[in-house]
C-alpha positions in Angstrom: 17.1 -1.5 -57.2 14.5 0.9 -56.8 13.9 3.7 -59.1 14.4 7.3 -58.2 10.9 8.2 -57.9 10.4 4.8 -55.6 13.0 5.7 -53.0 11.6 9.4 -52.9 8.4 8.7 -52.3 9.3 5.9 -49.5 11.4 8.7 -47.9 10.6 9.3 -44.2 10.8 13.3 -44.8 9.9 15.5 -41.9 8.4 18.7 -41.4 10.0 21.9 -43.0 9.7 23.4 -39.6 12.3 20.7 -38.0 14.6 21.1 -40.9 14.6 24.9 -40.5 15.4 24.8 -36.5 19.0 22.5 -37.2 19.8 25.8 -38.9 18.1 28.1 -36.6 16.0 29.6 -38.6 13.4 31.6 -37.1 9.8 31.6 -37.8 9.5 34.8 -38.7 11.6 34.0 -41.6 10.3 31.4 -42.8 8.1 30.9 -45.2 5.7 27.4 -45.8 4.6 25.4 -49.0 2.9 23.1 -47.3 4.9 21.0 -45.5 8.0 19.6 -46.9 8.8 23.4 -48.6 9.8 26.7 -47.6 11.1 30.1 -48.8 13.3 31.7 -46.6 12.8 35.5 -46.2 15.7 37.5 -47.1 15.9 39.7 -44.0 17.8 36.9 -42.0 20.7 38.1 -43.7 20.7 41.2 -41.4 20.7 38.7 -38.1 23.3 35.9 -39.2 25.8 38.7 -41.1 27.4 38.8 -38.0 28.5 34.6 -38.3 31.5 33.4 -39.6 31.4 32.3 -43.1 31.4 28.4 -44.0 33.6 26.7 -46.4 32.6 26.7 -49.7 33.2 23.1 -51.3 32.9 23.3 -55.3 31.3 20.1 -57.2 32.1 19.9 -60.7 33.2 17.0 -63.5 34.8 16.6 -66.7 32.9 16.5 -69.7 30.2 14.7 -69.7 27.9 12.2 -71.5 24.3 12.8 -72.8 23.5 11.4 -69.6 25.1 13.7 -67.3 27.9 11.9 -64.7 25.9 12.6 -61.4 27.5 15.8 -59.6 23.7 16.5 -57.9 24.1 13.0 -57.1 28.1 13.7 -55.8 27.0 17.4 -54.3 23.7 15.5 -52.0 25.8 12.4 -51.1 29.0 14.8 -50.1 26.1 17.0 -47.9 24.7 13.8 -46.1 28.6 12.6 -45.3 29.9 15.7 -43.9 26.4 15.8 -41.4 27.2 12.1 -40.7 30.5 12.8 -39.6 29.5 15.8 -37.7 30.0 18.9 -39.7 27.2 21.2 -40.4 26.8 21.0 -44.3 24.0 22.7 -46.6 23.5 22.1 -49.7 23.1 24.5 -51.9 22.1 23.8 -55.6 20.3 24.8 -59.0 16.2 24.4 -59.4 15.9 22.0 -62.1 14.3 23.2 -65.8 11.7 21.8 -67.3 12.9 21.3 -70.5 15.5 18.6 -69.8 13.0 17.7 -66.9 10.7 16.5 -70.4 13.5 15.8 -72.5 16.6 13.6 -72.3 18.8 14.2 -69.6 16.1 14.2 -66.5 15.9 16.3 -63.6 18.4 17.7 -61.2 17.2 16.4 -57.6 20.3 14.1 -57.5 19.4 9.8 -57.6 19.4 6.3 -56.3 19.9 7.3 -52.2 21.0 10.4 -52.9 18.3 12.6 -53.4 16.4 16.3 -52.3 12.9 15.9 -51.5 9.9 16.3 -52.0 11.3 15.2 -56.1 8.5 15.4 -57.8 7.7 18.8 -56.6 11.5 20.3 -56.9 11.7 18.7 -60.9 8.2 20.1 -61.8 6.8 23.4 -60.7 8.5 23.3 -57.1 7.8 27.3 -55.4 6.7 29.1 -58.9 10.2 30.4 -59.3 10.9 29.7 -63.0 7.1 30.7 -64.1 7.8 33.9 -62.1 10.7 34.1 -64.2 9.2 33.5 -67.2 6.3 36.1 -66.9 8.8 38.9 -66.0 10.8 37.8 -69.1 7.8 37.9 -71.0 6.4 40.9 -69.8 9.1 43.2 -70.7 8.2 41.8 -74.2 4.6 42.7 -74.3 5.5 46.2 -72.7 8.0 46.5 -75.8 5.4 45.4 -78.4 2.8 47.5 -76.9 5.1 50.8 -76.5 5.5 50.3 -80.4 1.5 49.7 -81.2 1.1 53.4 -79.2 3.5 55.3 -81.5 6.8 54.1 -80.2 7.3 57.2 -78.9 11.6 55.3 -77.6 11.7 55.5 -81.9 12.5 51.3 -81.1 14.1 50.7 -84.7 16.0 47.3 -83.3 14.4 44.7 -80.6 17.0 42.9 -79.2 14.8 40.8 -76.4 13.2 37.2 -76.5 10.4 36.1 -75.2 11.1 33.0 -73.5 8.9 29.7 -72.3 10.7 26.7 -69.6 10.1 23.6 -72.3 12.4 22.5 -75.3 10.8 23.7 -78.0 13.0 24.1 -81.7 10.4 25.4 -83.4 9.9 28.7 -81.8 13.5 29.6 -82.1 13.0 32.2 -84.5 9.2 33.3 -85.2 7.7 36.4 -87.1 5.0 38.1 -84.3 2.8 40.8 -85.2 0.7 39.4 -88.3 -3.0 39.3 -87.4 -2.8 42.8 -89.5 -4.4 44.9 -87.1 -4.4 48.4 -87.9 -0.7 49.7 -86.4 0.7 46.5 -85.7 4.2 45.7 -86.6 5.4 42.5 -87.6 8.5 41.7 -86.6 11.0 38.7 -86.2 11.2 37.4 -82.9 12.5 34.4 -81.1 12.2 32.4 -77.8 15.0 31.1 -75.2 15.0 28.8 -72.4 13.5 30.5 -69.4 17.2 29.5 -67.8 18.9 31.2 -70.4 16.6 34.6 -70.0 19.3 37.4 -68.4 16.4 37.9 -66.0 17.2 34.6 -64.7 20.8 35.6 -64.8 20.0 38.7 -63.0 17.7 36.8 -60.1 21.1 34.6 -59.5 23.5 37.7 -59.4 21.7 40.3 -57.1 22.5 40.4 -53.5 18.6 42.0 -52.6 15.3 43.0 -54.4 16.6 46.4 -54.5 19.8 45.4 -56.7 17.7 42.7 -59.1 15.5 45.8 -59.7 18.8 48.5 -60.3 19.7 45.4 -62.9 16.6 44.7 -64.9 16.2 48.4 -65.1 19.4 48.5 -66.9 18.7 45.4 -69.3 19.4 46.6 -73.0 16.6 45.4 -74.7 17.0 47.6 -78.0 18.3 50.6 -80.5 16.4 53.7 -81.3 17.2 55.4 -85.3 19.7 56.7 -83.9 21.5 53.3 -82.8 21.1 54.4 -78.6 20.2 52.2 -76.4 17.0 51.9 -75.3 16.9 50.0 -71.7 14.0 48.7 -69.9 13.9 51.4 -67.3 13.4 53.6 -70.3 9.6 51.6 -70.3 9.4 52.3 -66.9 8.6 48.6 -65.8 11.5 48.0 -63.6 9.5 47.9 -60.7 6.5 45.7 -61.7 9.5 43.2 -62.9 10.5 43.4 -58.8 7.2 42.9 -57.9 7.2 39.7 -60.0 10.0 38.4 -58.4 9.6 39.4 -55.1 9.1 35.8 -54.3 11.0 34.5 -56.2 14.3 35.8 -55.1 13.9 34.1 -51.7 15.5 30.6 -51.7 14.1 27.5 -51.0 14.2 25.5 -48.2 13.8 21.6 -48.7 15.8 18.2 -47.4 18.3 15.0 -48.9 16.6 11.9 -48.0 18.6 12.3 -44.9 17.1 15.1 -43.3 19.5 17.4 -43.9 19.0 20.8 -45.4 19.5 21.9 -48.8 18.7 25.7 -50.3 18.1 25.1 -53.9 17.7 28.6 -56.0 17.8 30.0 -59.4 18.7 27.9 -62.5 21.1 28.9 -65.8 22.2 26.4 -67.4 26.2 26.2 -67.7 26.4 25.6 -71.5 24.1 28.7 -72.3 24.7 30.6 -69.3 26.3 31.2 -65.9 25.6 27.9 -64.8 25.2 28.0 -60.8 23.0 28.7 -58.1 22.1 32.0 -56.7 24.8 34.3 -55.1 21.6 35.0 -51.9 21.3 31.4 -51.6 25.2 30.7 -51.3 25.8 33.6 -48.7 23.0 32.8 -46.7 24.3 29.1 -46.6 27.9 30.0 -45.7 26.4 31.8 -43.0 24.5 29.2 -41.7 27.0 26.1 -42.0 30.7 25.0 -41.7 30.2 23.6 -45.0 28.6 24.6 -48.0 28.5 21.7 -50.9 26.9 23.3 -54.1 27.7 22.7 -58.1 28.3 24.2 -60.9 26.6 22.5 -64.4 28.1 20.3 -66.8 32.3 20.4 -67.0 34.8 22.4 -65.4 35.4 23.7 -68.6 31.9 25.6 -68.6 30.1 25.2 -65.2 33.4 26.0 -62.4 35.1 28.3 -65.1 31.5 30.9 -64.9 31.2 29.9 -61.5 34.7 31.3 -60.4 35.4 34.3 -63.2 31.8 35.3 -63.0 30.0 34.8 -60.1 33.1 34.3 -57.5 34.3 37.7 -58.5 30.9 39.5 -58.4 30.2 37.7 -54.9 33.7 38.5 -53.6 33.7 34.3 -52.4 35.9 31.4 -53.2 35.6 28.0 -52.5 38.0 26.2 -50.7 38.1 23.2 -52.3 36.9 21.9 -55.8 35.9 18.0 -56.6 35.7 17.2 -59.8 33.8 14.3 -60.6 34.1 11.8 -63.0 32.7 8.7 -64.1 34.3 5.3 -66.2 31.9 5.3 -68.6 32.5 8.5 -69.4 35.7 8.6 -69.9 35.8 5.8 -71.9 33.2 7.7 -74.1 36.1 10.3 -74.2 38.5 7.6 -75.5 36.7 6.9 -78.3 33.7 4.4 -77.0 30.5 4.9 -78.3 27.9 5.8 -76.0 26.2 2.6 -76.2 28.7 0.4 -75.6 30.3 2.3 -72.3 29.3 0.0 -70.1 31.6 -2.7 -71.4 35.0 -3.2 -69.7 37.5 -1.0 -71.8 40.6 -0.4 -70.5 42.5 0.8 -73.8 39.7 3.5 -74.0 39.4 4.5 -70.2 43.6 5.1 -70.8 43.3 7.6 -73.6 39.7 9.2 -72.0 41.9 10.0 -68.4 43.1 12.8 -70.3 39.9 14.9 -70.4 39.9 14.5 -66.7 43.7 15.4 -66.3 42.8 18.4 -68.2 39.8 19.7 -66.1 42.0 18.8 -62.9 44.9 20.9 -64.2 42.6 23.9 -64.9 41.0 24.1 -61.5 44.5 23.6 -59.9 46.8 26.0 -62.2 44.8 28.2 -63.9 42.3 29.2 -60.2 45.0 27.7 -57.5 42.4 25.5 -56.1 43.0 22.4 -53.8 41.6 19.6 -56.1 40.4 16.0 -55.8 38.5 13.4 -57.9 35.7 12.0 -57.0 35.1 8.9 -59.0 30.9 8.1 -58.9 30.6 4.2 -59.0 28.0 2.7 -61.1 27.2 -0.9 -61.2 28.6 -2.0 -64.6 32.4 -0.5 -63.3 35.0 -3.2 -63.0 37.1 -4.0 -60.5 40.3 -3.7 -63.1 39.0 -0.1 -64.6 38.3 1.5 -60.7 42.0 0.0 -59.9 43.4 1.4 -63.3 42.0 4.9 -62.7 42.9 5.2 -58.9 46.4 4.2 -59.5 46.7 6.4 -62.6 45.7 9.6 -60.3 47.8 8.7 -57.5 50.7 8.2 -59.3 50.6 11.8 -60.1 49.9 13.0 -56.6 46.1 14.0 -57.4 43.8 12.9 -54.3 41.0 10.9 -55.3 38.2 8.5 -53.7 35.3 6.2 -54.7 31.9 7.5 -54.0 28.9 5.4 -53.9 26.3 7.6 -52.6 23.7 6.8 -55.5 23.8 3.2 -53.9 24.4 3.5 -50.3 23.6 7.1 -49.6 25.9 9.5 -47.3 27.7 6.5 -45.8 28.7 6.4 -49.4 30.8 9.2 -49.4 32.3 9.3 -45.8 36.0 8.8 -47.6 35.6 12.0 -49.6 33.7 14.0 -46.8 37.1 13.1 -44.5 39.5 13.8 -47.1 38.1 17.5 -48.2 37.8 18.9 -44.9 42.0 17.7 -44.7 42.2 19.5 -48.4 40.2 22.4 -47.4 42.6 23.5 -44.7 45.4 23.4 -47.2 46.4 26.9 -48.3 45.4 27.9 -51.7 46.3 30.7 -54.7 42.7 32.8 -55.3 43.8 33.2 -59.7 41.1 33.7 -62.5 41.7 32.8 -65.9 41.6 36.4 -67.1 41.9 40.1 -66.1 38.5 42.2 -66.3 40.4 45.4 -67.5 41.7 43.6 -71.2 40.2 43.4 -74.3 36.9 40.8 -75.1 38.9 39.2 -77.2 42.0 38.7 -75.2 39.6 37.2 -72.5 37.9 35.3 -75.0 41.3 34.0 -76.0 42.5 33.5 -72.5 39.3 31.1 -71.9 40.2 29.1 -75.2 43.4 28.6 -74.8 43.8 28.1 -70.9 40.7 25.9 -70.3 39.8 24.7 -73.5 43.5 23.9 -74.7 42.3 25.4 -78.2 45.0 26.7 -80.7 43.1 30.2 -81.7 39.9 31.3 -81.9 38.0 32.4 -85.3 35.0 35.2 -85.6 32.1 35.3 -88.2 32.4 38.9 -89.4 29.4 39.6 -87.8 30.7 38.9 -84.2 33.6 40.9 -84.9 30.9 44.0 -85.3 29.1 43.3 -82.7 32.4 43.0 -79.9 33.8 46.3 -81.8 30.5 47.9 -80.6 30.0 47.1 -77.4 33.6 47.9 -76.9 33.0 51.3 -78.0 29.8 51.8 -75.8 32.1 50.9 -72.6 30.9 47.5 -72.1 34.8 46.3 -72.5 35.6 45.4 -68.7 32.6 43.0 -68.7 33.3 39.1 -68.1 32.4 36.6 -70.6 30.4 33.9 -70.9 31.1 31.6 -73.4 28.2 29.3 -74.8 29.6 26.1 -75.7 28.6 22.5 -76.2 29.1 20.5 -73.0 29.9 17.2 -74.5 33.3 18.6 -75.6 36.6 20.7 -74.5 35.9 22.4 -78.4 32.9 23.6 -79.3 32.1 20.4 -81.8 30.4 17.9 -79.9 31.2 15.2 -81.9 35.5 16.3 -80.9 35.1 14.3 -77.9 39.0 13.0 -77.7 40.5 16.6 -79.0 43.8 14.6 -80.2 44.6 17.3 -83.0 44.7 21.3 -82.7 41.7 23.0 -83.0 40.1 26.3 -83.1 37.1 27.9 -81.1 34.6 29.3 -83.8 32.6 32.4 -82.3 29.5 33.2 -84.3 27.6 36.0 -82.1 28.5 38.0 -79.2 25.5 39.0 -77.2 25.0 41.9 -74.2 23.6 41.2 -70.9 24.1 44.6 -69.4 21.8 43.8 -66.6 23.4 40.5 -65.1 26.7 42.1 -65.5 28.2 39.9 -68.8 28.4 39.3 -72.3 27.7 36.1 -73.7 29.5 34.7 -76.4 27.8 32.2 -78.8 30.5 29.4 -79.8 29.8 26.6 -82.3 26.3 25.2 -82.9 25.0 26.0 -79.4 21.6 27.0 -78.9 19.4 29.0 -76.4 16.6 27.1 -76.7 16.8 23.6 -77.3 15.1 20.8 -78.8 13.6 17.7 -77.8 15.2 13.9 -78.6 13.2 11.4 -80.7 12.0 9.9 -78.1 11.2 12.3 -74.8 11.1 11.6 -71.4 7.3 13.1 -72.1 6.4 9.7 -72.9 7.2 8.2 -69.6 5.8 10.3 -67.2 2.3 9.8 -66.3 -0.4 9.3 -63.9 -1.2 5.6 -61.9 -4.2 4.5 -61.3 -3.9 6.3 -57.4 -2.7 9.5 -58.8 0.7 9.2 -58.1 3.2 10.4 -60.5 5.5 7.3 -62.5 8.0 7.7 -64.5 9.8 10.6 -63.3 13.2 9.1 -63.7 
């Protein structure tokens, strides 16, 4: 078969302008990159408020491998079907990072038959939306660093805000800045996230205009004074040249699946170190356009659809009406105890004892949110006949829907079972729960995530996180939700737990404010805001042929 890349670039795409009229879209909203990209301009809200809202379907998975278990892949195939069969669908998805982009687990443009185009330009650089990102992150830092140089007349006595930079890069994880001993210049310690864990990402995905993302970075907390008050960055004043930044970039994106069918694709947290899902603009203006809106939430349930309902759901006032969680056989044998190398043998001993991780995920979405559930299984080519059968019967045994999707291989045709059998589950009624009230303490809700979703025993607090949720307790922050940074490869937060066969305990080592986007982030485990690169990077692979063309891009 053809590689990713191969298929993309054979694609028969067609003009922007003709992918923007099957949604009506018109020209004075719409704005070109070239010809196979768009932003659309966020006044067409005002003209399409008036439609009836879509359905929102929800694609998300069970734990998965290092490899990811294809819900892009799922979410684009799912899109496609539902157009085949003569529903109006839009995608709606996450812009793809860098980082992984050059690391290990690839891009996000979906594979095989199933993809968004143009792919090369939505896994690189695609609109500018992450660099404008970036620099807005960045230049609340200078601002910060300068302000102190001039007298730091705010008193700063604390810095509490990164600098950040869209590549996996360990070793600027915590830096000392300020040391080429200029006369007034403070050296400090300093640090540097992922550009999609930067709360001005966060913020881009959570404002409904240009006018809220600049109410919210004005209130970012981005350090203390001597006195231990907040110093926020509309106290620099900057709020407004941080809008004008992201004036752009707060528009979604307009591209197509190799099937000509649209697809909005906007804003980019990761799930394990942040909210995890596409932009809340993006979504409405999709629901308003479409019967059907197919978009994702990263990684697991357990991370990616438990942020994307408790967090952005409630702050969006949306629901879905349907979720599909995917799952793959060699991933759950990998959660019976394979190792990762060897999942692609036949295992059925293993693929047993992993069905539980997937049991667990379906249970969540169905008791602990009400949602109408079903599994999507994502055929690869090394599956056996015996392991699809044992899996299939094993769900329907217990009444949980389920069909076989092979839209990597064959494209929407692929999944014409599971477009058929969500719009049936989508009419089903359905109990709108979250897995915890806003008005309790951060610790119950922390508790409530472990215990619920998780299936953890307790959860335990370094000293220093116990100081830091007192505090922000006592400066009203309390009724915020929380977002929990955990390893994906896990229900616990040890990566290496993958089977979680005996009790264990959630381990909270910071607790962090994002007073802007509206949250607080709790650090679990060994997770980290900026990661690192594998031993051997996808870096190495990608490169320029001998025409120019881009090669080994997945």
């Amino acid at each position: 078969m053809k590689t990713d890349i191969e298929i993309a670039k054979s694609a028969n795409m067609k003009n922007i302008c003709e992918i923007s009229n099957k949604l009506n879209i018109k020209d004075e909203y719409l704005e070109q990159y070239g010809k196979y990209k768009a932003k659309i301009s966020n006044n067409i809200m005002k003209e399409i408020n008036k439609n009836k809202d879509g359905k929102i379907i929800l694609v998300t998975s069970i734990n998965p491998t290092p490899l990811g278990e294809g819900k892009t892949t799922i979410s684009i195939g799912l899109a496609d079907a539902l157009n085949k069969i003569g529903k109006k669908s839009i995608l709606a998805l996450r812009e793809p990072s860098l980082g992984p982009v050059f690391g290990i687990k690839g891009g996000a443009a979906g594979g095989g038959y199933s993809q968004v185009v143009p792919m090369e330009d939505i896994n690189l650089h695609f609109t500018g939306d992450i660099h404008a990102i970036t620099t807005a992150n960045n230049l609340i830092s200078a601002v910060i660093d300068n302000h102190i140089f001039q007298g730091n007349e705010l008193k700063f006595e604390k810095v509490i805000w990164k600098r950040c930079m869209d590549l996996n890069d360990r070793q600027l994880r915590k830096i000392e800045t300020g040391l080429s001993g200029e006369k007034n210049l403070k050296p400090r310690e300093d640090g540097f996230d992922i550009t999609v864990a930067s709360e001005i990402m966060a913020i881009l995905c959570l404002s409904n205009d240009i006018r809220d993302l600049e109410e919210k970075v004005a209130n970012i907390v981005v350090g203390y004074n001597d006195k231990n008050e907040e110093i926020k960055v509309k106290d620099l004043k900057i709020e407004g040249s941080i809008a004008v930044l992201l004036k752009d970039a707060i528009k979604p994106n307009l591209v197509q699946t190799l099937e000509n069918n649209p697809a909005l694709i906007h804003g980019g947290p990761f799930a394990n170190i942040a909210h995890g899902c596409n932009s809340i603009i993006a979504t409405k203006m999709a629901m308003k356009m479409g019967e059907y809106v197919v978009t994702e939430a990263g990684f697991g349930a357990d991370l990616g659809a438990e942020k994307f309902l408790d967090i952005k759901c409630r702050k969006a006032n949306i629901f879905p009406s349907i979720a599909v969680c995917v799952a793959t056989i060699k991933a759950l044998k990998y959660h019976g105890g394979v190792e990762k190398d060897k999942v692609t043998l036949e295992n059925l001993e293993a693929l047993k004892k992993g069905i539980k991780n997937l049991l667990k995920h379906v249970n969540n979405l169905q008791e602990v949110y009400g949602l109408n559930v079903i599994v999507a299984i994502n055929r690869f080519s090394h599956d056996t006949d015996r392991e699809i059968e044992l899996l299939s019967n094993e769900l329907k045994r217990i009444g949980i829907q389920v069909s076989l999707v092979e839209s990597f291989s064959k494209g929407g045709v692929g999944a014409e079972d599971l477009a058929h059998k969500i719009i049936e589950l989508s009419n089903k009624n359905q109990t709108q729960k979250f897995a915890y009230e806003l008005d309790i303490p951060i610790k119950d809700k922390i508790l409530k995530i472990a215990q619920k979703i998780y299936g953890a025993d307790s959860v335990e607090y370094e000293e220093s996180a116990n100081k830091q949720i007192a505090d922000l307790e006592k400066r009203g922050y309390g009724n915020l939700p929380v977002c929990i940074a955990k390893t994906q490869y896990s229900l616990s937060d040890d990566p290496k737990n993958l089977e979680c066969n005996t009790p264990f305990n959630i381990h909270v080592k910071e607790v962090k404010l994002r007073s802007g986007a509206g949250f607080i982030v709790v650090l679990t485990g060994k997770v980290m805001t900026m990661p690192g690169l594998p031993k051997i990077p996808n870096a190495e692979k990608i490169k320029l042929d001998e025409e120019g063309q881009i090669i080994g891009l997945f």
